[in-house]
C-alpha positions in Angstrom: 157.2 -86.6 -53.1 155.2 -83.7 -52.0 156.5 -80.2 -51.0 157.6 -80.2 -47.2 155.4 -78.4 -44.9 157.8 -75.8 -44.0 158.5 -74.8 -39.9 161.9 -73.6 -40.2 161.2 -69.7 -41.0 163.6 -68.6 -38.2 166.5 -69.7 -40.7 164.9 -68.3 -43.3 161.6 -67.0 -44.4 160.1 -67.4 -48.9 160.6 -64.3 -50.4 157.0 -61.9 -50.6 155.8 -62.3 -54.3 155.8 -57.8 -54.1 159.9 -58.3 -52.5 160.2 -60.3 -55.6 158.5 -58.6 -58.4 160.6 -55.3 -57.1 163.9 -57.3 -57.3 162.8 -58.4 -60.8 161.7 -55.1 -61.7 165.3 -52.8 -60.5 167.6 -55.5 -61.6 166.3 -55.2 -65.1 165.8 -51.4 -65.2 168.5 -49.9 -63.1 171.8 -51.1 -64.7 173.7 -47.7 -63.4 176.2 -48.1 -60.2 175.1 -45.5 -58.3 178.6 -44.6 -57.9 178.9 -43.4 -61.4 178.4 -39.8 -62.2 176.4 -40.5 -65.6 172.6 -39.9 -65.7 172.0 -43.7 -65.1 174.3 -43.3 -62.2 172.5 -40.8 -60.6 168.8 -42.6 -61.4 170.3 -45.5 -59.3 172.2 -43.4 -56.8 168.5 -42.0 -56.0 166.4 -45.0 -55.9 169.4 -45.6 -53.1 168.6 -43.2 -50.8 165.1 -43.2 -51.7 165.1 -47.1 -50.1 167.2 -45.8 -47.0 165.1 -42.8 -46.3 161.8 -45.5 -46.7 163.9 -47.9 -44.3 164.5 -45.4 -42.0 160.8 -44.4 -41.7 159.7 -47.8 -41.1 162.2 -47.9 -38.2 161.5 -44.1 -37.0 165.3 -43.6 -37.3 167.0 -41.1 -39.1 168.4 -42.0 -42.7 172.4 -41.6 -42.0 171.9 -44.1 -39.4 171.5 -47.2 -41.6 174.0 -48.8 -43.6 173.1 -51.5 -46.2 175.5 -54.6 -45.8 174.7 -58.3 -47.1 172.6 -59.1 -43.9 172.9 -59.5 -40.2 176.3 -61.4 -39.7 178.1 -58.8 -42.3 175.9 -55.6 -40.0 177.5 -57.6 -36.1 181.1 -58.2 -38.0 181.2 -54.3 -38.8 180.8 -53.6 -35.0 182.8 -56.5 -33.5 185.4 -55.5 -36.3 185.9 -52.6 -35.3 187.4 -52.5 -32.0 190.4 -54.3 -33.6 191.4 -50.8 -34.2 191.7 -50.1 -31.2 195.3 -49.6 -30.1 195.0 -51.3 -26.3 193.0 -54.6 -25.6 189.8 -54.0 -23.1 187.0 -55.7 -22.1 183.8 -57.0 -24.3 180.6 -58.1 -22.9 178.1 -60.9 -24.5 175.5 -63.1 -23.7 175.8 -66.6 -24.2 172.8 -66.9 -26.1 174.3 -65.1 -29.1 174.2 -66.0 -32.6 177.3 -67.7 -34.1 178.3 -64.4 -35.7 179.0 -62.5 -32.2 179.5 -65.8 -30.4 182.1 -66.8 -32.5 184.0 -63.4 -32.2 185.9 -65.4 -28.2 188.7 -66.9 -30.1 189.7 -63.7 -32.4 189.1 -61.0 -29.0 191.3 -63.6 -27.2 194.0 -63.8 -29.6 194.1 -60.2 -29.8 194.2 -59.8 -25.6 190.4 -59.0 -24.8 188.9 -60.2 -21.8 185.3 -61.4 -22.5 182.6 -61.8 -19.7 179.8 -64.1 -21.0 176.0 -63.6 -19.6 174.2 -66.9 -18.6 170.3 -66.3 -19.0 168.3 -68.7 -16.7 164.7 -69.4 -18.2 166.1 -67.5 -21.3 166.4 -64.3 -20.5 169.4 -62.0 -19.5 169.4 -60.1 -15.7 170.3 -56.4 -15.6 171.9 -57.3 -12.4 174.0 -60.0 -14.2 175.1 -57.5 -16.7 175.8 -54.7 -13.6 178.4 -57.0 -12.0 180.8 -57.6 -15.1 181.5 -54.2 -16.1 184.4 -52.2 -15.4 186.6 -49.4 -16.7 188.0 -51.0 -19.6 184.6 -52.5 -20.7 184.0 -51.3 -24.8 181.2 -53.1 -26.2 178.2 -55.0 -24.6 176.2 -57.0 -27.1 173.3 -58.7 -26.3 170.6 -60.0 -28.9 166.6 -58.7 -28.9 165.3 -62.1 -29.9 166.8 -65.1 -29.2 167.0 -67.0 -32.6 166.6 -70.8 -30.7 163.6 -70.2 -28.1 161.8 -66.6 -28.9 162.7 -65.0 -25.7 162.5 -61.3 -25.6 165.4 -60.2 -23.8 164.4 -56.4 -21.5 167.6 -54.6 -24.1 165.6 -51.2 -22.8 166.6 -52.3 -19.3 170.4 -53.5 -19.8 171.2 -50.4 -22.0 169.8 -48.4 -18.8 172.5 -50.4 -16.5 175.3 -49.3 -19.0 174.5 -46.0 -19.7 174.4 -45.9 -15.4 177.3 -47.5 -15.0 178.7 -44.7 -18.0 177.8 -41.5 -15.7 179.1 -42.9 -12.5 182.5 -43.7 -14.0 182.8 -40.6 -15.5 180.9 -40.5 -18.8 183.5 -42.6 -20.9 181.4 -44.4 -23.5 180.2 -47.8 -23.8 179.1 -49.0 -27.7 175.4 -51.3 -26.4 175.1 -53.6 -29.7 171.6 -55.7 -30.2 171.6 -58.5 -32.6 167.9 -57.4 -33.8 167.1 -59.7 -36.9 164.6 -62.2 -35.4 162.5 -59.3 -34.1 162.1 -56.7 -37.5 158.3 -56.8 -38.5 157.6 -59.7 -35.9 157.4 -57.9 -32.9 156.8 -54.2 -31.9 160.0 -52.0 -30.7 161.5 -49.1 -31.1 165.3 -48.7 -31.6 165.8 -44.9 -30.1 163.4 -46.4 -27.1 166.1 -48.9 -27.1 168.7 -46.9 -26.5 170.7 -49.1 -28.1 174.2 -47.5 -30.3 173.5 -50.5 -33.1 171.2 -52.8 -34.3 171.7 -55.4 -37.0 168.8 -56.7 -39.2 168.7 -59.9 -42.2 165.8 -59.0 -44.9 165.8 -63.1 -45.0 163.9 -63.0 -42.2 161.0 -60.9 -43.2 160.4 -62.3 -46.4 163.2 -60.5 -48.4 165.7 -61.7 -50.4 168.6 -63.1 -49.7 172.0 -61.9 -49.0 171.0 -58.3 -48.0 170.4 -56.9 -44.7 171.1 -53.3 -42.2 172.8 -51.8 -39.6 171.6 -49.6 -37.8 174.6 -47.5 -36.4 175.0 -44.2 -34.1 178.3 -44.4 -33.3 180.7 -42.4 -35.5 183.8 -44.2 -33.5 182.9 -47.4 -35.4 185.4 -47.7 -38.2 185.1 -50.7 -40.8 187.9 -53.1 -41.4 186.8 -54.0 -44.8 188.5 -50.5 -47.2 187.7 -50.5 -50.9 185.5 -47.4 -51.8 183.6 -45.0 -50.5 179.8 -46.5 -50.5 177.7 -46.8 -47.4 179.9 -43.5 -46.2 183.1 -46.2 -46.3 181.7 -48.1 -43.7 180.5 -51.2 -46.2 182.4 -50.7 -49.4 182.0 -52.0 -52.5 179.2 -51.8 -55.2 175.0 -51.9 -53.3 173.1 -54.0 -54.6 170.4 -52.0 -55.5 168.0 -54.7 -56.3 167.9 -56.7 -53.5 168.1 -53.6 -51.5 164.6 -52.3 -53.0 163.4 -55.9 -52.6 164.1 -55.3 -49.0 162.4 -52.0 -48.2 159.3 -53.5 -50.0 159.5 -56.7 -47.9 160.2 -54.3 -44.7 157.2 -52.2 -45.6 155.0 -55.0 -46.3 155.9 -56.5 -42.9 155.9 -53.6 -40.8 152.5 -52.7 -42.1 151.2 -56.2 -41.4 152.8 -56.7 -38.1 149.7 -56.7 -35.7 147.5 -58.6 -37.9 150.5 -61.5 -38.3 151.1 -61.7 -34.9 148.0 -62.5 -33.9 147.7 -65.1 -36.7 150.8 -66.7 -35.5 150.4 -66.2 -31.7 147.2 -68.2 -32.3 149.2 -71.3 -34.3 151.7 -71.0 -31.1 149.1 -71.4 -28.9 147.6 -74.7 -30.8 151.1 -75.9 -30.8 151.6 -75.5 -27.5 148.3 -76.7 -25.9 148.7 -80.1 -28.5 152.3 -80.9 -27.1 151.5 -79.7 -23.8 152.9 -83.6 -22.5 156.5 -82.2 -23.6 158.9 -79.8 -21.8 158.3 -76.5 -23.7 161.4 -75.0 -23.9 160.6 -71.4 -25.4 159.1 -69.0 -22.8 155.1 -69.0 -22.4 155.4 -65.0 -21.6 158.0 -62.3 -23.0 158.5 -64.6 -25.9 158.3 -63.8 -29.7 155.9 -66.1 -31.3 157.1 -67.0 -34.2 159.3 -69.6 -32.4 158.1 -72.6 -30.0 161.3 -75.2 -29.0 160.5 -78.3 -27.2 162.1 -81.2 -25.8 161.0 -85.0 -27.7 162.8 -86.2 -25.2 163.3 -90.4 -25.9 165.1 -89.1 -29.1 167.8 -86.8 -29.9 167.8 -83.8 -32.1 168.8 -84.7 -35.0 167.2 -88.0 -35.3 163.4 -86.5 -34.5 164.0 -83.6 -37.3 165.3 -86.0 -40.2 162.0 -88.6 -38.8 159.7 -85.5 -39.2 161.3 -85.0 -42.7 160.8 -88.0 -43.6 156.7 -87.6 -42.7 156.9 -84.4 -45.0 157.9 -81.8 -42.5 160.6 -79.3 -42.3 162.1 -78.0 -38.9 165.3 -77.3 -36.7 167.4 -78.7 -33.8 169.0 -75.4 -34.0 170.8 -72.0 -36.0 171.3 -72.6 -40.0 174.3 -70.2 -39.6 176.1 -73.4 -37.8 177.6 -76.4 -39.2 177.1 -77.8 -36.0 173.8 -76.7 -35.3 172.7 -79.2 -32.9 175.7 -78.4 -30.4 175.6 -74.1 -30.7 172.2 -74.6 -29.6 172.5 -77.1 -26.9 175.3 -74.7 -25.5 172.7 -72.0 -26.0 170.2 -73.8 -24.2 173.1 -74.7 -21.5 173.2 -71.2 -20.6 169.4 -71.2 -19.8 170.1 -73.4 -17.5 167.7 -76.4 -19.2 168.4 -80.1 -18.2 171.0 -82.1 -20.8 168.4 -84.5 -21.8 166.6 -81.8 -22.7 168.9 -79.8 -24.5 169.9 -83.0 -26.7 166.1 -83.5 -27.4 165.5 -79.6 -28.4 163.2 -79.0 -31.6 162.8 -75.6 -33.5 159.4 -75.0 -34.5 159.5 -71.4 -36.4 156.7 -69.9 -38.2 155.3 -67.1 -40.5 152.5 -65.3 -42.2 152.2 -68.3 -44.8 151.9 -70.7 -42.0 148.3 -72.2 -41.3 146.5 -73.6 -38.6 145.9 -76.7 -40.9 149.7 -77.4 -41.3 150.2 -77.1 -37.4 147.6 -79.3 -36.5 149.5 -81.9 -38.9 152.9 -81.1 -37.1 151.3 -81.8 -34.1 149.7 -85.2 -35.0 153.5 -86.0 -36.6 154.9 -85.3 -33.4 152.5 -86.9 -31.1 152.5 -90.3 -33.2 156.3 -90.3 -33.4 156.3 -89.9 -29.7 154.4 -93.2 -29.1 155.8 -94.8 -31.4 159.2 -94.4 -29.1 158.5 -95.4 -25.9 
C-alpha cells in the first residue's frame, strides 16, 4: 500500500529533519542532568537555559517566563491545577470550544464547588460582550483558546483580556489569571503574547514540527503554584528531570518555524484557498475571514464523520472528524461545533482538513477529487 497523503497536521505535524538531527545530536552528547553539580551537569544545565533564553526570543518574552513541561495539556493542567490550592471555591470561565485538556477540567471544578460559566461562540468565535456578562467577584480564571484546534478560528484574546482587565479596575483591582490555549497558533500565525495581555499561554512543539512529548508555558503569574512536588526543576513549577533533548529539538523546530512563518502561510493560505473554491458545493464550516489556515472543516453531509474519514483512508488519505486528544473524537467536536451554533447534520458530517509546510498543491487537488467522487457516489 502506498504511504497516506497526510491532512491531519493539526493533531500532529513530522518532525523537521534540523528538530531531528538536534534531538539526535544532545541525546548522544549531553548525558549530564542538569541538575547535577559535576562539569557535565553544568554543560547540560547551560544548553538549558541557553534553549529557554532562544525560546524566549522567538516569542519576545522574557526567559523566566517559560517553563518547559511535556506539551500543551501538561502547560493548561499547571494552571487549571492550580487553583485547587485555593482554600474557598470561586468562579472559572471557559469557552466551549476548548480543548479536552481545559474542557474536561467541569467535572473536577464541580466536585471541588466551582461554578463554571461556559462561552458559546456563534460562527466560531467568542463575543467580548458574552464574556462581560458572566463575570463577577469570585471569578479566578478565564481561559479561552487563540486557535481553535477543530475550524481555525482566531478568537479577538487581545479584546477579551481588555474586558477582564476592565472589569478588574472597576471592582477594585482584585486579579483575574486570563489563560489562552496557544498551541495551534505558534509559528502559523503572527501574535504577540505581551500584546496579548494574556497571564499564560500554553504551546505543544508537536505542532510545529518538533518532537513529541515536549511543549511550554508561558506563565506571568507568580500565584500559580504546581500540584505535581518532586524537585526543584523548571523553578518547582514542573519537577522532575528536563528533557534536554527534545527540548533543544524544540527551540530548533521553533526557530525554524518562526523564521519561516510568512513564507508558509502564504503557501498554505493558497492550498486553503484551492480547497475551498473545489468543495465550494459543501457547507464550509471553518471561517472564510479571522481564520488560521492551516485548518479547513466541512460538512459531507449524506455521510457521517467517521464513515467519510475511514472511506478517504481507504483512497489513501489521512484526515479528522475531530481532536486526537479524544477517544471520542467525533462527539468533543460535534459539541464543539454545537457551540458555534452549526446545524446537527452538519456537525455529524464535520471533516478536519489540516495542513503544513510539507503539504502541496498536488496532494490537495487529489483530496479534492477523493472528496468530490465520494460525494457522487452517495447520493
Amino acid at each position: 500500500m502506498h504511504t497516506p497523503l497526510y491532512f491531519d497536521n493539526a493533531a500532529t505535524t513530522s518532525i523537521s529533519q534540523s528538530a531531528l538531527a538536534s534531538y539526535e545530536e544532545v541525546a548522544g552528547r549531553m548525558i549530564g542532568n542538569p541538575s547535577a553539580l559535576h562539569p557535565l551537569g553544568r554543560d547540560a544545565h547551560a544548553l538549558l537555559e541557553e534553549s529557554r533564553t532562544l525560546a524566549a526570543g522567538l516569542l519576545k518574552v522574557p526567559a523566566q517566563h517559560l517553563t518547559f513541561t511535556s506539551g500543551a495539556t501538561e502547560a493548561n493542567a499547571i494552571v487549571h491545577n492550580s487553583l485547587i490550592w485555593r482554600s474557598q471555591p470561586a468562579h472559572v470561565v471557559m469557552s466551549n470550544i476548548e480543548h479536552p485538556s481545559i474542557k474536561e477540567y467541569e467535572r473536577i471544578y464541580k466536585h471541588l464547588g466551582w461554578t463554571i460559566s461556559f462561552l458559546n461562540a456563534p460562527n466560531g468565535f467568542v463575543q467580548p460582550q458574552d464574556l462581560a456578562k458572566v463575570l463577577t467577584k469570585q471569578t479566578r480564571l478565564v481561559s479561552i483558546m487563540l486557535v481553535n484546534n477543530v475550524v481555525g478560528s482566531i478568537q479577538d484574546v487581545k479584546a477579551l483580556v481588555e474586558v477582564v482587565r476592565r472589569f478588574e479596575r472597576d471592582q477594585g483591582g482584585r486579579k483575574i489569571h486570563f489563560h489562552t490555549d496557544a498551541t495551534q497558533a505558534l509559528g502559523k500565525i503572527p501574535f504577540d503574547l505581551t500584546e496579548l495581555g494574556v497571564d499564560s499561554a500554553s504551546f505543544s512543539a508537536h505542532k510545529f514540527h518538533g518532537p513529541r512529548g515536549i511543549g511550554i508555558l508561558y506563565n506571568t503569574d507568580a500565584s500559580i503554584e504546581a500540584l505535581s512536588r518532586g524537585g526543584d526543576q523548571e523553578a518547582g513549577l514542573r519537577p522532575g528531570t528536563e528533557n534536554l533533548a527534545a527540548i533543544v529539538s524544540m527551540t530548533t523546530a521553533l526557530k525554524e518555524a518562526i523564521q519561516n512563518l510568512d513564507e508558509q502561510y502564504e503557501q498554505v493560505k493558497q492550498i486553503n484557498a484551492q480547497l475551498r473554491d473545489a468543495l465550494s458545493f459543501l457547507p464550509i464550516l471553518s471561517p472564510l475571514h479571522t481564520c488560521s489556515p492551516y485548518i479547513l472543516t466541512f460538512a459531507a453531509m449524506k455521510l457521517p464523520s467517521e464513515v467519510f474519514t475511514r472511506m478517504l483512508y481507504d483512497r489513501g488519505f489521512c484526515v479528522s472528524s475531530g481532536s486526537a486528544c479524544s477517544n471520542n473524537a467525533r462527539h468533543k467536536g460535534e459539541s464543539v461545533l454545537a457551540a458555534m451554533q452549526y446545524q446537527q447534520k452538519q456537525r455529524a458530517s464535520s471533516i478536519r482538513l489540516s495542513f503544513s509546510k510539507d503539504t502541496t498543491q498536488a496532494e490537495a487537488d487529489a483530496l479534492a477529487k477523493a472528496i468530490i467522487s465520494l460525494y457522487q457516489e452517495h447520493p
